[in-house]
C-alpha positions as CSV (number, residue, x, y, z in Angstrom):
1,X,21.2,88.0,-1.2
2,X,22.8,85.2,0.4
3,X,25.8,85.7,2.8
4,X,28.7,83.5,2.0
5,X,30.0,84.6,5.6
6,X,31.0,83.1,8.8
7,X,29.2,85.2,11.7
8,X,32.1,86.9,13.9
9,X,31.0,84.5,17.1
10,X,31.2,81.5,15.3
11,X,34.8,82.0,14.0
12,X,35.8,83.0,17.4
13,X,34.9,80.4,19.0
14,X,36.2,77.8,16.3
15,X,39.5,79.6,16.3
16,X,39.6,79.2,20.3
17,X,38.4,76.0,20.4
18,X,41.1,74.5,17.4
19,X,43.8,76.9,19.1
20,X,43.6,75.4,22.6
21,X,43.7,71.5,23.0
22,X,41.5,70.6,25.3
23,X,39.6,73.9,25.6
24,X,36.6,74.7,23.6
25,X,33.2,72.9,23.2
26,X,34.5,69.9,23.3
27,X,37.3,70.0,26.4
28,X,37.1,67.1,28.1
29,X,36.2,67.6,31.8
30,X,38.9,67.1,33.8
31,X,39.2,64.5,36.8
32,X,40.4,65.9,40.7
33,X,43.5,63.7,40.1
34,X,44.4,65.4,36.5
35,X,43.7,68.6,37.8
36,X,46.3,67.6,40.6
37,X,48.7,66.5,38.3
38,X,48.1,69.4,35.8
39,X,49.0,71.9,38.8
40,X,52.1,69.7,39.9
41,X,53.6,70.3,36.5
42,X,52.7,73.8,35.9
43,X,54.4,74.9,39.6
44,X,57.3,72.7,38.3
45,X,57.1,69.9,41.1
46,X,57.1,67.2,38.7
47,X,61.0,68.2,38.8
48,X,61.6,67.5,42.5
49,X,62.5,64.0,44.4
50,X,58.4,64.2,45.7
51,X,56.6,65.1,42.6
52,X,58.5,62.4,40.3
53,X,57.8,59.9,43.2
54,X,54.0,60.9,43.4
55,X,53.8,60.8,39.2
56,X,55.4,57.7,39.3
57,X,53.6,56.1,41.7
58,X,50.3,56.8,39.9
59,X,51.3,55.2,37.2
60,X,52.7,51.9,38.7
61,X,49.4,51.5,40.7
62,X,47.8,51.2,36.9
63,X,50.7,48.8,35.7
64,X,51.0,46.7,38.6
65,X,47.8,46.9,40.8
66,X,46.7,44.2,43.4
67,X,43.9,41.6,42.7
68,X,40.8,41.3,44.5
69,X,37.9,39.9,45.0
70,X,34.3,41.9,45.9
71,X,33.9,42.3,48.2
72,X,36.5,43.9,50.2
73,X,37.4,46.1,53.0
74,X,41.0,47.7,54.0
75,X,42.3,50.1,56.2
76,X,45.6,51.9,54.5
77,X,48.0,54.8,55.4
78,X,49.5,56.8,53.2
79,X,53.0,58.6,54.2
80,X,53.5,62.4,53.5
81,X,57.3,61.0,52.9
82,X,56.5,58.3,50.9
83,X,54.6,59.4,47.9
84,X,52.5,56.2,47.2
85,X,49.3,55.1,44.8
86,X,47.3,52.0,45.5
87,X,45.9,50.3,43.0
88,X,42.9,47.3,43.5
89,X,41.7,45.1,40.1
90,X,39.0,43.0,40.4
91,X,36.2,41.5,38.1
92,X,32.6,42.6,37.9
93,X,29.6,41.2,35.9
94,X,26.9,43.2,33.6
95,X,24.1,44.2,35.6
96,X,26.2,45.1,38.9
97,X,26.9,48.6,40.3
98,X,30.2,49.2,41.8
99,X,30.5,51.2,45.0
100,X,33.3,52.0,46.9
101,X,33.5,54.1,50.3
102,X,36.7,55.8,51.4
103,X,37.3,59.4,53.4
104,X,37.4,62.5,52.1
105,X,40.9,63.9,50.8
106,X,41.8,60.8,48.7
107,X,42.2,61.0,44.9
108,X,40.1,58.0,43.6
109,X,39.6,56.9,40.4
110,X,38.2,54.2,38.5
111,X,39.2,52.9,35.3
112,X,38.7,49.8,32.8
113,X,41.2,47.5,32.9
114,X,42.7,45.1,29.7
115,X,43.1,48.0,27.5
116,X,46.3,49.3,25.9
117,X,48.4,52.2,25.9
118,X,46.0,54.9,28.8
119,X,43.6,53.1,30.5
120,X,39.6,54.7,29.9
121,X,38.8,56.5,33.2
122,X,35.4,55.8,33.9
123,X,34.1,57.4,37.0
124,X,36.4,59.8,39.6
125,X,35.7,61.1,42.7
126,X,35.3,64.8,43.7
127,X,38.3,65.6,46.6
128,X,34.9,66.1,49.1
129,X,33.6,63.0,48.1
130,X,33.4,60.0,49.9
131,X,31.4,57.4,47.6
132,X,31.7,56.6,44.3
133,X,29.6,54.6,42.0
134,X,29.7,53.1,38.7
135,X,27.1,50.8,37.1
136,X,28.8,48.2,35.0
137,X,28.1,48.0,31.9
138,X,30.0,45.1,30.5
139,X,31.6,41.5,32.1
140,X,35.1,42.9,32.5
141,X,37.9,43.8,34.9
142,X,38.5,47.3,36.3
143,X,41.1,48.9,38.5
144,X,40.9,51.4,41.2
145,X,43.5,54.6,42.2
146,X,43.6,55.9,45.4
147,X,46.2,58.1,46.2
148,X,46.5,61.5,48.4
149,X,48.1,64.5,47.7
150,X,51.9,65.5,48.2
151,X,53.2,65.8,51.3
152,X,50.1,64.8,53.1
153,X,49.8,61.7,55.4
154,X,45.9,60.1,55.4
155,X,44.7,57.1,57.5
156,X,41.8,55.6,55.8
157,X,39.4,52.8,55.7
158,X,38.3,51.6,52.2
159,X,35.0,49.4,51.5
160,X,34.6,48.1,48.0
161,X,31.5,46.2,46.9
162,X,29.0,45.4,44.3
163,X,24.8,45.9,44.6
164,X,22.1,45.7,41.6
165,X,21.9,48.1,39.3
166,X,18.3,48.2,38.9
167,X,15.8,48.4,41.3
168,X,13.2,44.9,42.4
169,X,10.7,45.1,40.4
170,X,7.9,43.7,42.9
171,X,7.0,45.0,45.8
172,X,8.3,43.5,49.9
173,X,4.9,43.3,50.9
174,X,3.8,40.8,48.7
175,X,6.8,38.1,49.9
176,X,8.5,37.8,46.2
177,X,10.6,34.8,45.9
178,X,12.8,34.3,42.6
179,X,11.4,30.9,41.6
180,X,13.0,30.1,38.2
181,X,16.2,31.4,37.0
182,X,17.8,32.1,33.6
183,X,18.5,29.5,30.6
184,X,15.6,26.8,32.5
185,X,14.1,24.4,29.8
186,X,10.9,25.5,28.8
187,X,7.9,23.4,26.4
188,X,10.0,20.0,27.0
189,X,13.5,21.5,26.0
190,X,12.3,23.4,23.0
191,X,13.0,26.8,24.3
192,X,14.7,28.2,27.2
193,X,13.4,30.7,29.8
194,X,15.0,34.3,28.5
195,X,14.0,36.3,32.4
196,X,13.5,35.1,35.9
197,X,10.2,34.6,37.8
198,X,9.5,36.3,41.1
199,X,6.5,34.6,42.5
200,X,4.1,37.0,45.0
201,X,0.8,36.7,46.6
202,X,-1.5,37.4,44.1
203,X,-2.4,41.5,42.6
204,X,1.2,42.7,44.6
205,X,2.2,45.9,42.9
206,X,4.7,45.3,39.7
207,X,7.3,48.3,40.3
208,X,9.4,49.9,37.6
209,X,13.4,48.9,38.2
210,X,14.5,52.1,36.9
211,X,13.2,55.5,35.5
212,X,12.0,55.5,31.7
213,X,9.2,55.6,29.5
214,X,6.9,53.1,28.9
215,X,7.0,51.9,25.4
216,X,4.3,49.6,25.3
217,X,1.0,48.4,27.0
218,X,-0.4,45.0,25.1
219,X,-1.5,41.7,25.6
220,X,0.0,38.1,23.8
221,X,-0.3,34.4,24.2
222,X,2.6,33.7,25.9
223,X,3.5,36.5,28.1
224,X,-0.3,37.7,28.9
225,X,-1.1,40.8,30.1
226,X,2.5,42.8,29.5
227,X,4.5,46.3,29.8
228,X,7.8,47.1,28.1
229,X,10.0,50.0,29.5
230,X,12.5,51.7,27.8
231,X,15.1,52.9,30.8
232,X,16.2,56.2,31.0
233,X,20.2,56.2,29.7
234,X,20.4,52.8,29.1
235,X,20.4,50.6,26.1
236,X,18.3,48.0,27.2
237,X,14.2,47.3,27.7
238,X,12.8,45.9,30.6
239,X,9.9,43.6,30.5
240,X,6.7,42.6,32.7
241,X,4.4,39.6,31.7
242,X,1.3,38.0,33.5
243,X,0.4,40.8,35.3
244,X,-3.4,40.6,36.0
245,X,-3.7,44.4,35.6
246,X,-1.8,46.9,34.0
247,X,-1.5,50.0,35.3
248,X,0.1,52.4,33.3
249,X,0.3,54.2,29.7
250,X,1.8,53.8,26.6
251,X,4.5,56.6,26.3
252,X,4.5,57.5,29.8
253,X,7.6,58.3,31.7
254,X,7.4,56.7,35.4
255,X,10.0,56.5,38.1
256,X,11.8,53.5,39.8
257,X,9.1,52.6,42.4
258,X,6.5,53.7,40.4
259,X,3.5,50.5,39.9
260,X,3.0,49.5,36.2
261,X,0.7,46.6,37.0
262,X,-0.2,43.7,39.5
263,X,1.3,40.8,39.5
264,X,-1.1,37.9,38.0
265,X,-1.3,34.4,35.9
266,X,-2.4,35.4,32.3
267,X,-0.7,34.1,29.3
268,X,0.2,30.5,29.5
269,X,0.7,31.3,32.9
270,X,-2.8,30.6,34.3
271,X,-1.9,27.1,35.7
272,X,1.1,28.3,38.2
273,X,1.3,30.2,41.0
274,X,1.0,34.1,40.3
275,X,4.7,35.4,39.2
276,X,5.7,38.0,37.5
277,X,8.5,37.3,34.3
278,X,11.3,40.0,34.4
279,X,13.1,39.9,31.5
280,X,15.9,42.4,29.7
281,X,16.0,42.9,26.1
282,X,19.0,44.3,24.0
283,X,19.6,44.8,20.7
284,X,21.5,41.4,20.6
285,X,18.8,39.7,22.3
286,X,17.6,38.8,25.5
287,X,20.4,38.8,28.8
288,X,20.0,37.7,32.2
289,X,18.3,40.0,34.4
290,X,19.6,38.4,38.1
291,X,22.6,40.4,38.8
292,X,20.6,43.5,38.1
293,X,17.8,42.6,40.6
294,X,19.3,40.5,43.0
295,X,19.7,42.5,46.3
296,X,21.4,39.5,48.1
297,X,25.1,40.6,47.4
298,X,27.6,40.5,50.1
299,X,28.3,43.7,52.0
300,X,31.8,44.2,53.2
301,X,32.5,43.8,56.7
302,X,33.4,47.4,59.3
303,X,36.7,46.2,60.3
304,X,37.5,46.5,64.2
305,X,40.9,46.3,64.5
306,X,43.5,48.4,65.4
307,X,45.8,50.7,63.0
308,X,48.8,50.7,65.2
309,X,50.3,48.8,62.7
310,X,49.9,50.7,60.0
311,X,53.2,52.5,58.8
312,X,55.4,50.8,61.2
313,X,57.8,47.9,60.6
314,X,57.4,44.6,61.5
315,X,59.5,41.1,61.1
316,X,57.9,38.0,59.5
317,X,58.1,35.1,61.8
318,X,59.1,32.6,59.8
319,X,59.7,31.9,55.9
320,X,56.4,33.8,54.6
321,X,55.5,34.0,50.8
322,X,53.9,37.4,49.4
323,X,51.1,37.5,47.2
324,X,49.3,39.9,45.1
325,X,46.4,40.0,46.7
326,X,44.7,39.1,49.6
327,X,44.4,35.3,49.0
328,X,46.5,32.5,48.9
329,X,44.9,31.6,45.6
330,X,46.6,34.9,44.1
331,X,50.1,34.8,42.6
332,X,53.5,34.6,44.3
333,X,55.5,37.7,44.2
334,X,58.3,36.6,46.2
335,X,59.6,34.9,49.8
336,X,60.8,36.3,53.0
337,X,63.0,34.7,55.7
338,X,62.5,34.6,59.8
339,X,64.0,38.1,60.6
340,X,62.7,40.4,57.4
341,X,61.4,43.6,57.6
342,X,58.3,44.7,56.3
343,X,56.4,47.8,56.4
344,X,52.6,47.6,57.2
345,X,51.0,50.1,54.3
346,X,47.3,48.5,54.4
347,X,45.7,46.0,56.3
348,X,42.2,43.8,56.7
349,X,41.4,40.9,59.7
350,X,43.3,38.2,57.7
351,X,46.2,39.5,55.8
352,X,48.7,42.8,55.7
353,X,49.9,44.5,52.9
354,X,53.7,45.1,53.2
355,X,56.4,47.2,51.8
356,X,59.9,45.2,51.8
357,X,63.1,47.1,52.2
358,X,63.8,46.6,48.1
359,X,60.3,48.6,47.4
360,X,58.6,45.2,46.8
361,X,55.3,45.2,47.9
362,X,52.5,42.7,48.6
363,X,50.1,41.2,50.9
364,X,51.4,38.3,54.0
365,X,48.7,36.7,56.5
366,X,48.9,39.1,59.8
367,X,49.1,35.6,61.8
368,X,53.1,35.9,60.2
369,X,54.4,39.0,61.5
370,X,55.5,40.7,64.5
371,X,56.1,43.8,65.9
372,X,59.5,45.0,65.4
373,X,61.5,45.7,68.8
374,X,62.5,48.8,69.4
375,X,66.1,49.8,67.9
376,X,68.5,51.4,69.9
């Protein structure tokens, strides 16, 4: 006979896991910062001058972060007095992978911006990290925490900057050159070209951009001699026409670097220079694959200069404006006379981010300040 009961485990477990928000099978995994914050509130800090400072300051660097643009290096100092959060926004394309280097000991976090109500935290970082990378997923704008713990004072150097997701998809040896781009007119302006084309000396190796199975191995008119790959965790294909030969299996799994093929003229290909046609597929269609290749993006610059600056006071020289950002392009936040003080918080080689005596913060060129004299 049937039993019309719930085994002891299972009820157990339901009743723990309904019982205990957050706990259970489905507890969400908690990030370094929110384990911080969790553990600030339970020992009853969040009561005292420091703790509602450090609270608050997280989330004011969400509310009112500083605009960028990638890339982007800073050295910073936060002040064991001075609970503090800094928060960077910038904008990133599809196809991109954010990175972002800093010291370990910092609380960083990186979420989406635009959203209402809590921002979706996408990717932290591990209190012994000191890299953290996220691959974009849509054209959007993003913020990123850093802040240190209570009562600790941390010098650091942060690098932010963007690199391809995926990896080339022919190999150095064979001198690839990106030859035609995205969108160019194709069969006298009846179509338009949905990939790019990286030409190569003729039979280089065709590499897979990313792990994944191959999905199919066939030949058409058009593209010749082809290979579609599903990647792994993604929800995308990629796609490799007029290769000479193909190299690999349908329903194998291969890894980024592996060969699928050499690079060829088949299809209606035959009367150009060998190339091989990268394209992406979604379910909406065809996107362009650049950003996801291209390994020419900028690199942040090491910065050389010196950090005595950093947490000590300086005077503008003359009537300066602050910004939001390190630009002149950004927004105006404000003016300061001849004579102001300002406290140095961050800095780069152009511009310094500073802390007025009313809390107002922002970033001034360097060329307009001064060391403070000594007071008396």
């Amino acid at each position: 006979m049937r039993s019309h009961f719930f085994p002891l485990y299972i009820f157990l477990v339901i009743i723990f896991s309904c019982g205990r928000p957050g706990v259970g099978l489905f507890a969400k995994k908690q990030s370094a910062h929110e384990k911080y914050t969790d553990s600030i509130i339970k020992a009853g800090y969040n009561n005292t001058s420091a703790g509602k400072a450090w609270l608050r300051a997280a989330e004011l660097s969400l509310v009112q972060p500083f605009q960028l643009q990638l890339p982007y290096t800073e050295i910073g100092y936060f002040n064991a007095d001075k609970p503090a959060a800094t928060g960077f926004e910038f904008e990133v394309k599809r196809g991109t992978k954010i990175y972002v280097s800093f010291p370990p000991g910092l609380f960083v976090d990186l979420f989406e911006s635009g959203s209402t109500g809590n921002l979706p935290l996408l990717v932290s970082a591990a209190k012994t990290d000191s890299i953290l990378q996220y691959i974009v997923k849509k054209d959007t704008r993003y913020i990123l925490r850093m802040q240190s713990e209570i009562g600790k004072s941390l010098l650091y150097q942060v690098q932010l900057f963007t690199g391809p997701s995926l990896a080339f998809p022919v190999q150095l040896t064979g001198n690839p050159k990106v030859i035609s781009l995205w969108g160019a007119g194709r069969d006298n302006g009846t179509r338009s070209h949905e990939g790019v084309d990286i030409s190569a000396a003729f039979r280089t190796p065709a590499l897979a951009a990313a792990d994944g199975r191959v999905t199919s191995v066939s030949e058409n008119k058009l593209g010749g001699k082809v290979v579609f790959i599903s990647p792994d965790d993604a929800d995308f294909n990629l796609y490799y026409a007029h290769l000479d030969t193909q190299m690999v299996l349908q329903g194998q799994h291969v890894k980024a670097g592996d060969i699928l093929g050499l690079v060829g003229k088949t299809g209606n290909a035959q009367y150009t220079v060998p190339h091989l046609h990268f394209g992406i597929y979604t379910n909406a269609g065809a996107i362009d694959p650049l950003l996801f290749i291209d390994n020419r993006q900028m690199k942040p610059v090491v910065l050389k200069i010196s950090s005595s600056q950093l947490n000590t006071w300086v005077q503008s020289q003359a009537a300066n404006v602050l910004y939001n950002g390190p630009s002149l392009k950004n927004t105006q936040l404000g003016t300061f006379s001849a004579g102001d003080s300002l406290l140095v918080i961050g800095m780069n080689e152009d511009w310094a981010r500073v802390s007025a005596s009313n809390g107002q913060a922002g970033y001034i060129k360097r060329t307009k300040i001064k060391k403070e004299p000594k007071k008396k």
